[in-house]
N, CA, C and O atoms as CSV, one atom per row, in Angstrom:
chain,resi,resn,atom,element,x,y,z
A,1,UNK,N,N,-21.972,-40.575,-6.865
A,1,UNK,CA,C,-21.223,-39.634,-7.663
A,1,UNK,C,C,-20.395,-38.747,-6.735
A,1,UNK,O,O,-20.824,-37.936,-5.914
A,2,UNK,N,N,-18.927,-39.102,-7.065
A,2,UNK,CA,C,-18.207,-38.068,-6.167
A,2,UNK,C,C,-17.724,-36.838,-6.959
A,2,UNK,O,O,-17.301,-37.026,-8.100
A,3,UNK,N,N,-17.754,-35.603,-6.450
A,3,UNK,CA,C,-17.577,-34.417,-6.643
A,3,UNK,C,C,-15.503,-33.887,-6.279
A,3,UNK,O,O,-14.664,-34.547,-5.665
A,4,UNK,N,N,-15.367,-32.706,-6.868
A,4,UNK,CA,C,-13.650,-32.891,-6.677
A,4,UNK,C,C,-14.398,-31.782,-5.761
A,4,UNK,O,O,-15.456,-31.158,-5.849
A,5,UNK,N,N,-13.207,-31.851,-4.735
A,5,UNK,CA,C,-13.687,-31.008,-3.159
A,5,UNK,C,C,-12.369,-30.055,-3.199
A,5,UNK,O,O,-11.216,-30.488,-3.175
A,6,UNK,N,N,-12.707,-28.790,-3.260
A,6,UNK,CA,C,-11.195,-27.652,-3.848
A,6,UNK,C,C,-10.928,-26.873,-2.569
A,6,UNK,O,O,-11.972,-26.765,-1.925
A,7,UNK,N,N,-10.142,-26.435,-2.125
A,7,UNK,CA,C,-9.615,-25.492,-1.437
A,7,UNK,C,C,-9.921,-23.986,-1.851
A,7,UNK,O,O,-9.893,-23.684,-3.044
A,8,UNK,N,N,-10.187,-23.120,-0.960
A,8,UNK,CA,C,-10.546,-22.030,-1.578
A,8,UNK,C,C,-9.609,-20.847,-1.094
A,8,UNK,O,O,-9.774,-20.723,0.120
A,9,UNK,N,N,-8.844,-20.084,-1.492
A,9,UNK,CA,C,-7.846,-19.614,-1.059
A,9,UNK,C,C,-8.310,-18.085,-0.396
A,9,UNK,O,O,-9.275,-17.411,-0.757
A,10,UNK,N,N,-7.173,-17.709,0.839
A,10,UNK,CA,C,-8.407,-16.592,1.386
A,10,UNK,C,C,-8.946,-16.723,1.989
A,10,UNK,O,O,-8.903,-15.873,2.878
A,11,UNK,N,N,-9.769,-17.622,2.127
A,11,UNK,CA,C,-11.013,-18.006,3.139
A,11,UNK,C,C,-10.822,-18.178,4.836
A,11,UNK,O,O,-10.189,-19.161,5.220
A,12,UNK,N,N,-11.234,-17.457,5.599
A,12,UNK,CA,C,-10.722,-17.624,6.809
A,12,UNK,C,C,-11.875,-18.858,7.344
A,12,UNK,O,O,-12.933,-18.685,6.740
A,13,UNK,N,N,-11.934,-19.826,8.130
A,13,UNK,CA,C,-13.085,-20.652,8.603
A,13,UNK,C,C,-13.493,-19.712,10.072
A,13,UNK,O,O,-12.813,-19.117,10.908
A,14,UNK,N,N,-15.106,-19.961,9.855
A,14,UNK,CA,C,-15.840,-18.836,10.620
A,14,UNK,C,C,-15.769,-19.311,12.165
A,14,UNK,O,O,-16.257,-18.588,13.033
A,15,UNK,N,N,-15.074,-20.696,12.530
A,15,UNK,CA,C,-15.293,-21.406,13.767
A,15,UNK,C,C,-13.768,-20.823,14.370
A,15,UNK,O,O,-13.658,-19.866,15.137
A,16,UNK,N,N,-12.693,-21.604,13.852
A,16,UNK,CA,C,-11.616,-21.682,13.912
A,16,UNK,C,C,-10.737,-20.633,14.044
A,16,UNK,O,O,-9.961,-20.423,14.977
A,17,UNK,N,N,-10.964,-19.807,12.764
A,17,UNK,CA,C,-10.006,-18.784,12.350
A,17,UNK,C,C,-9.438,-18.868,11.339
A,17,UNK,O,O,-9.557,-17.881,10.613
A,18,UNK,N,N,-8.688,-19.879,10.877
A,18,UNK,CA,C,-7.866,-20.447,10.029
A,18,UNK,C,C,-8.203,-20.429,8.566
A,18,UNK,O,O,-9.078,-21.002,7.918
A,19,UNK,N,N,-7.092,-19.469,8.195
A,19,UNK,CA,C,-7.150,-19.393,6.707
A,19,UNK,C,C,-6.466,-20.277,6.272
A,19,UNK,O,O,-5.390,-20.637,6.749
A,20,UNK,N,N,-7.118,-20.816,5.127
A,20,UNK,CA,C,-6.872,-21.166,4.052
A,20,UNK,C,C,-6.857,-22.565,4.482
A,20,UNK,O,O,-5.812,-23.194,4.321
A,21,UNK,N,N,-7.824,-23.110,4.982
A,21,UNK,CA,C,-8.254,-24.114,5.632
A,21,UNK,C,C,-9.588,-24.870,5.053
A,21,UNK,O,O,-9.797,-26.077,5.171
A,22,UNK,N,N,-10.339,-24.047,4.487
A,22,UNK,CA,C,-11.729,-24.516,4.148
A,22,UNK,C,C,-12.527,-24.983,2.450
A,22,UNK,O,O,-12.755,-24.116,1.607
A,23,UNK,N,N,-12.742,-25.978,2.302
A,23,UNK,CA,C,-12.955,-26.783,1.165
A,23,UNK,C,C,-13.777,-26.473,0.608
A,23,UNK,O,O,-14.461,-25.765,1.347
A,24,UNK,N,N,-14.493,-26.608,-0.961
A,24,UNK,CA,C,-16.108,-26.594,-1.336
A,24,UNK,C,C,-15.865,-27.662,-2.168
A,24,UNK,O,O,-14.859,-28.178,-2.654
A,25,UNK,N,N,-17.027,-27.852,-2.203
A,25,UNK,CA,C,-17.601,-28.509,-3.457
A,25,UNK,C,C,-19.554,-28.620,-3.579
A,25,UNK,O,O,-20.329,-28.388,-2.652
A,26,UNK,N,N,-19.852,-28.954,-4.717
A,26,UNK,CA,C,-21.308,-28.892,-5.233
A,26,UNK,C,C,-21.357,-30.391,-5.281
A,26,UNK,O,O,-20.446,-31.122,-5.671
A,27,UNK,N,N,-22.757,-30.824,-4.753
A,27,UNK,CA,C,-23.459,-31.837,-5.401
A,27,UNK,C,C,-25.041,-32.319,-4.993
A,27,UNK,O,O,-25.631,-32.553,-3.938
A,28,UNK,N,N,-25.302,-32.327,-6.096
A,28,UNK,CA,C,-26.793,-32.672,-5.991
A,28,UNK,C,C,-28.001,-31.585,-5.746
A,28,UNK,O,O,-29.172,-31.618,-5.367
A,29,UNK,N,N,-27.025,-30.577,-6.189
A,29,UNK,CA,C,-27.591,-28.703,-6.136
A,29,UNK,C,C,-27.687,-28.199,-4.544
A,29,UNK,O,O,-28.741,-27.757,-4.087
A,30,UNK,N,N,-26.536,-28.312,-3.801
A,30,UNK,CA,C,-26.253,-28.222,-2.990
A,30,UNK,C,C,-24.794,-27.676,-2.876
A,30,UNK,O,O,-24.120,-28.166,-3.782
A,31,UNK,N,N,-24.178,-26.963,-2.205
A,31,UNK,CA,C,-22.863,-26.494,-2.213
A,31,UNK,C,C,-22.548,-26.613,-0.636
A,31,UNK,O,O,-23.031,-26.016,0.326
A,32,UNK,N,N,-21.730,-27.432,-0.716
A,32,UNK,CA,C,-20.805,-27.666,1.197
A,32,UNK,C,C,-19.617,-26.888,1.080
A,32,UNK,O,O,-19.026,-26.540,0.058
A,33,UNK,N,N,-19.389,-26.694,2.120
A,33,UNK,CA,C,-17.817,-26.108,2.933
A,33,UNK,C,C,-17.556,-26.729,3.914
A,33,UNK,O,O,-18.530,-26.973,4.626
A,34,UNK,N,N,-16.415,-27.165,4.313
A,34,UNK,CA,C,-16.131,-27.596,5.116
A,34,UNK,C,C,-14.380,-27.142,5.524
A,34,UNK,O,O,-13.567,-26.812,4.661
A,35,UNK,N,N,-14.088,-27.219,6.933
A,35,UNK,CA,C,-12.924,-26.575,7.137
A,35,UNK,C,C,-11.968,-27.978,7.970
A,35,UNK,O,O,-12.385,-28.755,8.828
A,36,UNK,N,N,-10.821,-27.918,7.438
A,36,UNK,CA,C,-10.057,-29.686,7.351
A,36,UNK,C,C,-9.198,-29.543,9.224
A,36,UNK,O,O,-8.798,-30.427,9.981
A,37,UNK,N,N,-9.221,-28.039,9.358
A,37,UNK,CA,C,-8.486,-27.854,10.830
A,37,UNK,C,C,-9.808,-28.418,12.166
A,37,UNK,O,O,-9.464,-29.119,13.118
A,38,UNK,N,N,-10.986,-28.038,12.006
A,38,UNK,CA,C,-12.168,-27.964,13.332
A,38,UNK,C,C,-13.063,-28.614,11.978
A,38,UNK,O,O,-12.888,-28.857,10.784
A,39,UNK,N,N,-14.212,-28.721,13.108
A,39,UNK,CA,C,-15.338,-29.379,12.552
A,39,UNK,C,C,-16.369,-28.574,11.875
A,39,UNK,O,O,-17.411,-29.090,11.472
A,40,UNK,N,N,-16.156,-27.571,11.767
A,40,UNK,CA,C,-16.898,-26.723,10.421
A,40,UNK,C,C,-17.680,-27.158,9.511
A,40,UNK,O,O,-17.084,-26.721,8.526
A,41,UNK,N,N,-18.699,-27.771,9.050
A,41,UNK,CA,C,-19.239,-27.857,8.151
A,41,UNK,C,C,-21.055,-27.364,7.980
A,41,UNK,O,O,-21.972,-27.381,8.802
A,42,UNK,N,N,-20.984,-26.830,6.096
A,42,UNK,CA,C,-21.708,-25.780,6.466
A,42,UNK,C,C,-22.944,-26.291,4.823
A,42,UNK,O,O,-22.288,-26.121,3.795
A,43,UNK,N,N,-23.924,-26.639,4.610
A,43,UNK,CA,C,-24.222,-26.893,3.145
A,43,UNK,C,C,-25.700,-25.604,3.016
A,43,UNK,O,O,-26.530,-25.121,3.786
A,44,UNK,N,N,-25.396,-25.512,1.794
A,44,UNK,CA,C,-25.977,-24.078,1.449
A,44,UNK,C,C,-26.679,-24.246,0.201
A,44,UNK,O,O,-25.954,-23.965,-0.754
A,45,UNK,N,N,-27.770,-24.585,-0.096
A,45,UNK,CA,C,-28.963,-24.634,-1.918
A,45,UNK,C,C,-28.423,-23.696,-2.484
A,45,UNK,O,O,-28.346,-22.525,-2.111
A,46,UNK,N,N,-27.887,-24.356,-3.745
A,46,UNK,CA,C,-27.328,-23.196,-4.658
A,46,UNK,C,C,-28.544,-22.339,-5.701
A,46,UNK,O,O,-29.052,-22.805,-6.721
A,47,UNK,N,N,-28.705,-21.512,-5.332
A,47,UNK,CA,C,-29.594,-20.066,-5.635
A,47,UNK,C,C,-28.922,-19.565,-7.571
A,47,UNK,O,O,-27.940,-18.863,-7.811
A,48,UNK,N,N,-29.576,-20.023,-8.292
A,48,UNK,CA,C,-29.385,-19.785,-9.305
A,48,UNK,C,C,-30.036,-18.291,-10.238
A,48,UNK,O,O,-29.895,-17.953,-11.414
A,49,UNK,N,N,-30.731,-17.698,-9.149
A,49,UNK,CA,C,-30.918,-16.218,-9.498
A,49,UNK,C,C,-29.684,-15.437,-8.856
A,49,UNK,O,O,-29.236,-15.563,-7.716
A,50,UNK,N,N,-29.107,-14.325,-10.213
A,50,UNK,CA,C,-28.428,-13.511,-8.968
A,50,UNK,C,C,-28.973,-12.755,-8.189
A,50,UNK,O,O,-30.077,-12.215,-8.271
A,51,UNK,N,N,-27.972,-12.685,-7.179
A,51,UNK,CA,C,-28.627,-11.917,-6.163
A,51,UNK,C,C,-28.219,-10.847,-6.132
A,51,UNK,O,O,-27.130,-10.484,-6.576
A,52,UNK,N,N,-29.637,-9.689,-5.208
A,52,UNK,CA,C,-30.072,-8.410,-5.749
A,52,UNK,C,C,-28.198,-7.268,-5.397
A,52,UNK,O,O,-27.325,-7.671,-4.628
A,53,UNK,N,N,-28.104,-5.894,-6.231
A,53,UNK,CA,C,-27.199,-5.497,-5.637
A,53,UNK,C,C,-27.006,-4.658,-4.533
A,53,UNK,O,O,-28.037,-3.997,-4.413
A,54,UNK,N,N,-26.330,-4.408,-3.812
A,54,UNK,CA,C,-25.853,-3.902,-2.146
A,54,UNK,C,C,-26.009,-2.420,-2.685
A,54,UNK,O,O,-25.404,-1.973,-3.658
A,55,UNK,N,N,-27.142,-1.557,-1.703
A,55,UNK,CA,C,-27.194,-0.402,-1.828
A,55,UNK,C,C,-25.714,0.188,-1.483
A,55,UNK,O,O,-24.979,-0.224,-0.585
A,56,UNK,N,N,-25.400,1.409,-2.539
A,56,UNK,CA,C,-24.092,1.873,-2.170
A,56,UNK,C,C,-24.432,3.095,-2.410
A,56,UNK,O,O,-25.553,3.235,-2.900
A,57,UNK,N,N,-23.601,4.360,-2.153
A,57,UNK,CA,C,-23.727,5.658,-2.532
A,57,UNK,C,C,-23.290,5.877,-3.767
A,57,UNK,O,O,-23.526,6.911,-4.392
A,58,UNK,N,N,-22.483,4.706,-4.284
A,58,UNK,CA,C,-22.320,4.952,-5.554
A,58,UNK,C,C,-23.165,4.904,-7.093
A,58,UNK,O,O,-23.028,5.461,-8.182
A,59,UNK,N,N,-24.432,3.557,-6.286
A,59,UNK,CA,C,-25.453,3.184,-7.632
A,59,UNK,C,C,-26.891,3.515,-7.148
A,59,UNK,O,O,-27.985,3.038,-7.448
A,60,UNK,N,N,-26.447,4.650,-6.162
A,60,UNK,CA,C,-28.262,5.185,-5.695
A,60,UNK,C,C,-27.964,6.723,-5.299
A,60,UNK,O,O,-27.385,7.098,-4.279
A,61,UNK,N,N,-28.540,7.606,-6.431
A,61,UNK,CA,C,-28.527,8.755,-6.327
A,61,UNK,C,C,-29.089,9.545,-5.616
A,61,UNK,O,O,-30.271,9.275,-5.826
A,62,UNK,N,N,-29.050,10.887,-4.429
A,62,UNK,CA,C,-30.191,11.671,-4.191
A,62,UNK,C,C,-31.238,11.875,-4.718
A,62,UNK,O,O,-31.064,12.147,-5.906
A,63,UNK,N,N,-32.460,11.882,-4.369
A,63,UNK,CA,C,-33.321,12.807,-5.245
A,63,UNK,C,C,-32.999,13.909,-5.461
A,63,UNK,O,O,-33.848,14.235,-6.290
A,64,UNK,N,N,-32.149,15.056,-5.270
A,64,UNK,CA,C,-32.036,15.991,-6.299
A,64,UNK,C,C,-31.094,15.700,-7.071
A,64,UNK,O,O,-31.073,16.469,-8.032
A,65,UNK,N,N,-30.310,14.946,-7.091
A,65,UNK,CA,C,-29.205,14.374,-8.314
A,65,UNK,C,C,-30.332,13.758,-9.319
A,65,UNK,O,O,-30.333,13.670,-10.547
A,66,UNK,N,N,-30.982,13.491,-8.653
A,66,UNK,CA,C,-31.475,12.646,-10.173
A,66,UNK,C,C,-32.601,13.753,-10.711
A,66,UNK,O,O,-33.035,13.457,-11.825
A,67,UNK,N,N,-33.051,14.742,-10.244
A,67,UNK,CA,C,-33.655,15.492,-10.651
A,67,UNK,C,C,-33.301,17.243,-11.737
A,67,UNK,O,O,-33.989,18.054,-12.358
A,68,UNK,N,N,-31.731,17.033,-11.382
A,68,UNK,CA,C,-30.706,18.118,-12.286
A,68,UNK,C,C,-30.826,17.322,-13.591
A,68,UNK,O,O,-30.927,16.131,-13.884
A,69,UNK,N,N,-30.760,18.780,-14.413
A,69,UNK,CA,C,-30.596,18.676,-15.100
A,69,UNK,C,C,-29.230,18.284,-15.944
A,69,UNK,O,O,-28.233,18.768,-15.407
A,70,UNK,N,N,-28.925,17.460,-17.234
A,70,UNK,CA,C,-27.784,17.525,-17.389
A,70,UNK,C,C,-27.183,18.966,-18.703
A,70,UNK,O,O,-27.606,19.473,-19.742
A,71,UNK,N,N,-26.244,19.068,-17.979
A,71,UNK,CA,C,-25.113,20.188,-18.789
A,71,UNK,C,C,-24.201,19.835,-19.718
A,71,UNK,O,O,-23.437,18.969,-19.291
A,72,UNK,N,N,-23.977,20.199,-20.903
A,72,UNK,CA,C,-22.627,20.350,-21.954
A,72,UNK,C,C,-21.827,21.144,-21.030
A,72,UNK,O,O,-22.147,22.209,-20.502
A,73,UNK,N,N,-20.315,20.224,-20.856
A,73,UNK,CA,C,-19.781,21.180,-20.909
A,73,UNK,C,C,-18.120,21.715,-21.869
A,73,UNK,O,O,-17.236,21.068,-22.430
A,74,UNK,N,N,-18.308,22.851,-21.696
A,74,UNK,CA,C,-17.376,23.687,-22.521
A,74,UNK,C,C,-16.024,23.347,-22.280
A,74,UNK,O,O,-15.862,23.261,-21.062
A,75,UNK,N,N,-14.844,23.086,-22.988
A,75,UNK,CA,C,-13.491,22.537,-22.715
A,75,UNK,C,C,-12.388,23.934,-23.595
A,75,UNK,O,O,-11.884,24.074,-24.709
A,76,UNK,N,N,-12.414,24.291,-23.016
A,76,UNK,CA,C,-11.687,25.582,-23.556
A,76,UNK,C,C,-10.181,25.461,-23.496
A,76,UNK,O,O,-9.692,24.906,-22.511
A,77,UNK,N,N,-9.363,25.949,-24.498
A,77,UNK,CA,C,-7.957,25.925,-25.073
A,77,UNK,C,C,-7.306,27.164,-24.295
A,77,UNK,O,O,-7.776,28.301,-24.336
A,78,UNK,N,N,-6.369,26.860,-23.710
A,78,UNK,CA,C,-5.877,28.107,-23.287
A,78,UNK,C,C,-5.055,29.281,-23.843
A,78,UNK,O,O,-4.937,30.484,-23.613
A,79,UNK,N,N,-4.472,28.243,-24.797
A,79,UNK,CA,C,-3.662,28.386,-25.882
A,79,UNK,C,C,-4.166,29.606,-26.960
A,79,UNK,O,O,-3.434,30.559,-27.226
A,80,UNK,N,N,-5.385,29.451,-27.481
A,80,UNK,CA,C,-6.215,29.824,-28.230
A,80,UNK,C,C,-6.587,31.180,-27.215
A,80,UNK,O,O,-6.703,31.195,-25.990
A,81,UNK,N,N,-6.720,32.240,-28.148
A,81,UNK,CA,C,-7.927,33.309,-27.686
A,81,UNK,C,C,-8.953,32.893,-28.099
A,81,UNK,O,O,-9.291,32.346,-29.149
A,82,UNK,N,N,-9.900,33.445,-26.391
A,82,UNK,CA,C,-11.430,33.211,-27.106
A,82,UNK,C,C,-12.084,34.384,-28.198
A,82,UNK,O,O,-11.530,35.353,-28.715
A,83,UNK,N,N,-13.237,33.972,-28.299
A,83,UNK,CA,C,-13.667,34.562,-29.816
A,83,UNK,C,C,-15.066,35.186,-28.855
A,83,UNK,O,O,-15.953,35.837,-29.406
């Protein structure tokens, strides 16, 4: 069983250098790369759990951030006198 073998655009090959040089394809629950400039080739078990996400400062809070309380807050008209 042959597999269609795609170009992946972007891809720099990790030997070489050369973008936009390096192929994939899946078969037999296996995923290859290979790069068509040097002899690059690389096959990798395709992992059908995703995988976990990359600690960032954005999706891991301080402990005291997560320990404030949360606030309403007030959006006031300038327009308007207050009352």
């Amino acid at each position: 069983m042959s597999s269609v073998k795609r170009f992946i655009a972007g891809v720099v090959c990790p030997r070489c250098a050369a973008m936009d040089r390096i192929r994939a394809w899946e078969q037999n629950g296996i995923r290859y790369r290979e790069c068509v400039s040097c002899d690059f080739f690389e096959q990798l078990p395709i992992d059908d759990a995703p995988a976990d996400e990359l600690t960032t400062r954005v999706n891991q809070l301080r402990d005291e951030q997560k320990n404030q309380d949360v606030q309403p807050v007030r959006i006031l008209d300038p327009g308007k006198p207050s009352s």
